[in-house]
N, C-alpha and C positions, 0 to 999 in steps of 0.2 A: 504493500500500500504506500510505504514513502516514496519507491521512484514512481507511480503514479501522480501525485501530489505536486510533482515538477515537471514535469510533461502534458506541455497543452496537449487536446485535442487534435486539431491540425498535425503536429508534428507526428505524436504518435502512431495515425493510422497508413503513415505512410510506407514504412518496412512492411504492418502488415498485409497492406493490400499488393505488395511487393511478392509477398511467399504467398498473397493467395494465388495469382497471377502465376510463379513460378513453380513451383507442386507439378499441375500438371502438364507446362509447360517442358521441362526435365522429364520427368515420368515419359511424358503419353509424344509428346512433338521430337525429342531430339531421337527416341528409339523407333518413331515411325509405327507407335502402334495406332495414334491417330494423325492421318493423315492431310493432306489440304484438301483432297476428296469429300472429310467426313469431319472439317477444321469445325464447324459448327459444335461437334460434340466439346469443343473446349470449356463451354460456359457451364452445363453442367457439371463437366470436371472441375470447374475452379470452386464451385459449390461443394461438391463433396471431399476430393483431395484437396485443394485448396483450403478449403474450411476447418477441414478436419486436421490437416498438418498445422493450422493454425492455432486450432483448441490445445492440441498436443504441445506446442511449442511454448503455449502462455504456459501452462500448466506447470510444466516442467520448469521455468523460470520463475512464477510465483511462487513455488516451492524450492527453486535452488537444488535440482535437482541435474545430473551429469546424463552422458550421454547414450547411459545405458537404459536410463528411464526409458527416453527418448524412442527406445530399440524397443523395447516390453509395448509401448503404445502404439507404434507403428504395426507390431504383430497383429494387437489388436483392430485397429482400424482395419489391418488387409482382411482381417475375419471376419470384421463387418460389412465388407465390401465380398465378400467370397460366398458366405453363407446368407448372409440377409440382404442386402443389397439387389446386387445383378444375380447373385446365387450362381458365378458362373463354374465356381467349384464343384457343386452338388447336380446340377444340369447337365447333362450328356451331351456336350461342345459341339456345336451344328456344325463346326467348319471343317470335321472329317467326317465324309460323305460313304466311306466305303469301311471293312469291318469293322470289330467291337473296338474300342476305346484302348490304348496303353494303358493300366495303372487306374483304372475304373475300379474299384472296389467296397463294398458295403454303402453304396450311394455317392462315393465320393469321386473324385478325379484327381487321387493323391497327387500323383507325379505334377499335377499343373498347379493344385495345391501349394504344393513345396515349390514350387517358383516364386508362384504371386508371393506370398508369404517374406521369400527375402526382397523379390525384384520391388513389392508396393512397400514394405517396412526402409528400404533403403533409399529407393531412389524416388518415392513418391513424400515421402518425408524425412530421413536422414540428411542426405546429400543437400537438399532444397531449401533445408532448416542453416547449411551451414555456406551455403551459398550467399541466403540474404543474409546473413551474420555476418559476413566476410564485407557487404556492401554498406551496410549501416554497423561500422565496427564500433562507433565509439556509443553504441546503445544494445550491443549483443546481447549484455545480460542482464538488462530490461523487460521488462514484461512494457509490450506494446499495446496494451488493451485496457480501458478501464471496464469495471465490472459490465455496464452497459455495451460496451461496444464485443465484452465476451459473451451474453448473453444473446446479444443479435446474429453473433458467428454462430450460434450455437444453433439456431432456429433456422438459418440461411442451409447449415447442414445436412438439418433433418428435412427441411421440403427439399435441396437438390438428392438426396439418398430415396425421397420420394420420385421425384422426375427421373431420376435412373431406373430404379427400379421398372417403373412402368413403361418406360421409353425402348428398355432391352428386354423384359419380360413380356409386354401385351403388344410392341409394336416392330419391335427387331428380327426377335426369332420367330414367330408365325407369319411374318410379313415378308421377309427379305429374307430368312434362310427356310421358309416354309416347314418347318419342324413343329410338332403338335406340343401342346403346355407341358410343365410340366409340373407336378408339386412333391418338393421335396418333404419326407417327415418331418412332422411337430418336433420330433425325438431329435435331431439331426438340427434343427436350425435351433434349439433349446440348448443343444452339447454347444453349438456356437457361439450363443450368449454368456455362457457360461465362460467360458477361456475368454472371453472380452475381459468380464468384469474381474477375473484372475488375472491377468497379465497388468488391468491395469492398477486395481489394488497392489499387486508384487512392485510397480515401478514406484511408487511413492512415498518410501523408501530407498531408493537408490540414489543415494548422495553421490557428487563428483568424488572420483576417487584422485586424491593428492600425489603430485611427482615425489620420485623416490629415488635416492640417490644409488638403491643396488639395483635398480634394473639399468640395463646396460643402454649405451649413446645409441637413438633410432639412427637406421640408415640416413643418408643426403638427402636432403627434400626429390632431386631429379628421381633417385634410388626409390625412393616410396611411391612416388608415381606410377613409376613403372610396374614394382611389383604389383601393386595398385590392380592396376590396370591387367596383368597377368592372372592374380589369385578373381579378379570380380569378372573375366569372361567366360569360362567355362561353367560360369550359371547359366548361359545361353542353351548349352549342349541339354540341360533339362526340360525346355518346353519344346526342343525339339524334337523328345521323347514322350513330351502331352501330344504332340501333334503326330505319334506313329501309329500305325494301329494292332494290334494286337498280333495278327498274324504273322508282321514280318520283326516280330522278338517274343517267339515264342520259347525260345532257350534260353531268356533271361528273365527271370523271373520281377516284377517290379520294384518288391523289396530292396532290391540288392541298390541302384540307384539313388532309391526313397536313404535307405541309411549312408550311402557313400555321400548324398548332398547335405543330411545332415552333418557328417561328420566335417565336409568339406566348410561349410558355413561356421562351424563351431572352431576353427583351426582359423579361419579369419578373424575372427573376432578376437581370439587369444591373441595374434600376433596386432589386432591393431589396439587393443589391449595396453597390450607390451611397451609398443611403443608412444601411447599418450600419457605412459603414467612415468616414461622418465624425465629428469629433470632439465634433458638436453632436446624435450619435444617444443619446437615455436610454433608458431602461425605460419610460417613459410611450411612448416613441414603437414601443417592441419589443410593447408592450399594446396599442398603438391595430391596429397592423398583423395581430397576432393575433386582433383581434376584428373587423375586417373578413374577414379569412379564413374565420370562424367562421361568419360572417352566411352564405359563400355554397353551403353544403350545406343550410343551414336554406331558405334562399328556390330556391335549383335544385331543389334535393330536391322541390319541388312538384310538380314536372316530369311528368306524367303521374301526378298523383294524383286525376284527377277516372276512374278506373278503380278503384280501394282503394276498400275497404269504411267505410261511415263513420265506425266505431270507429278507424281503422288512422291516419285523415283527423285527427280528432279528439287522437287521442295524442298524432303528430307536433307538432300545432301546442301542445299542453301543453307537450311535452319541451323546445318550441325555446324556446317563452316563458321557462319557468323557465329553461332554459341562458341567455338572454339578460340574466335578472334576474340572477344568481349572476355571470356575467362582470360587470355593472355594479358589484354590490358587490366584487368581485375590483378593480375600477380604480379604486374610492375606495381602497382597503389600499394601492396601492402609489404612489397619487398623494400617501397622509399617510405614506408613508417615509422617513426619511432616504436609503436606498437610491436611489428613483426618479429622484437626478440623476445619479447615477453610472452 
């Protein structure tokens, strides 16, 4: 409530409407999952991801909470987006048209599951939250909302989670991929509320955790980039496995992926862990790590674009470019800060 109390109105809502704007701008525009074909769908996304990375990010801040919170609500949100929402987890994916499902089991679309789950916890809110933090640096850890304008996000959310809903449910898939309804069990969309309201209870509790002088010097900022960018692409090679269909892996059982991406996400996180809690971690090195991130919706997002129409081909590789030029001037700003060693 005191940095509330010094921050007019005006100023405030400007970061915000900033990440509301970039959520699905990063997410959904630079990986080409919406395209300039279907750019219209942006508005609802700034309502939902947008919104929702914005409730997530006051929250976390009026509470003083690190960036693991952060990671626990994002789970949450993709769950809310997966199971209740568009339900495209639980829904039998219209857009494979020929055998059963990869990784379909007990109602669910694990395998695409366990994508959304890291691909919307990271780059529909993680990466987005530390993007506008890097552009309005000297109010990062600020809470940008007074209680009024978090109550209006809050209701902006719930009717765009409503316009979703019904836009992909009663007008998308019977309309344009001609596929009959579907309803998923009470049982099954109840198990999903439930891990919301557990993920998000668990984060509010999770304080920053302080630099430590026995974990060892992080890599170079270029270094962390890169790895960056190497350990967060081969999440792609998973929804390429939502998108196979049963018969041609039938000697691989779906497990076997489902735990290797767990494993592989949990081995990320430890190592990026590792390196925010030493005392040799800057802002150059929290920019390099960001923008390997950034890279890898831009280059997986290719994934199946030689089907897009060539305008759709074409935008994509505009938006990434410019978003590429714009992060670069972004890392000269905080490379001539005083800030950047701190």
């Amino acid at each position: 409530m005191q940095n509330e109390a010094v921050i007019s109105p005006k100023k405030s809502i400007t970061p915000a409407l900033a990440l509301i704007v970039l959520s699905p701008v990063i997410a959904e525009l630079l990986s080409g999952a919406t395209r300039l074909s279907t750019i219209f769908a942006l508005i609802p996304e700034m309502m939902v991801w947008g919104c929702g990375t914005l409730l997530i990010r006051e929250t976390a801040r009026r509470r003083g909470l690190g960036w693991s919170a952060l990671l626990l609500m994002g789970l949450g949100l993709s769950i809310a987006e997966e199971f209740i929402i568009q339900q495209t987890s639980l829904a039998p994916l219209p857009w494979l048209k020929t055998g059963s499902m990869y990784g379909r089991a007990l109602g669910v679309n694990w395998i695409y599951f366990l994508f959304m789950l890291g691909f919307e916890s990271v780059w529909v809110v993680l990466v987005p939250i530390q993007v506008t933090e890097f552009i309005f640096r000297e109010r990062r850890t600020e809470p940008w909302l007074r209680m009024r304008g978090f109550v209006v996000t809050a209701v902006v959310f719930i009717l765009g989670s409503r316009i979703a809903w019904y836009g992909w449910i009663k007008r998308v898939r019977p309309m344009v991929f001609h596929v009959p309804p579907y309803h998923p069990p009470a049982l099954t969309i109840l198990s999903g509320a439930l891990a919301i309201i557990f993920l998000v209870l668990a984060s509010l509790n999770l304080r920053p955790r302080g630099p430590s002088a026995s974990v060892a010097t992080p890599p170079a900022p270029g270094a962390v980039g890169v790895i960056t960018f190497a350990l967060g692409l081969p999440w792609y090679g998973i929804i390429i496995l939502a998108f196979t269909s049963t018969s041609k892996l039938t000697a691989l059982p779906f497990w076997i992926p489902m735990i290797g991406g767990v494993a592989w996400a949990g081995m990320v996180f430890l190592i990026v862990r590792r390196w925010s809690s030493s005392v040799g971690w800057r802002d150059v090195h929290q920019y390099a790590l960001t923008f390997g991130a950034m890279l890898v919706p831009m280059v997986g997002g290719f994934a199946g674009s030689n089907l897009w129409p060539r305008i759709d081909l074409i935008g994509k590789s505009v938006v990434d470019v410019i978003a590429v030029l714009l992060l670069i001037a972004l890392g000269r700003v905080i490379r001539t800060t005083r800030g950047s060693t701190g």
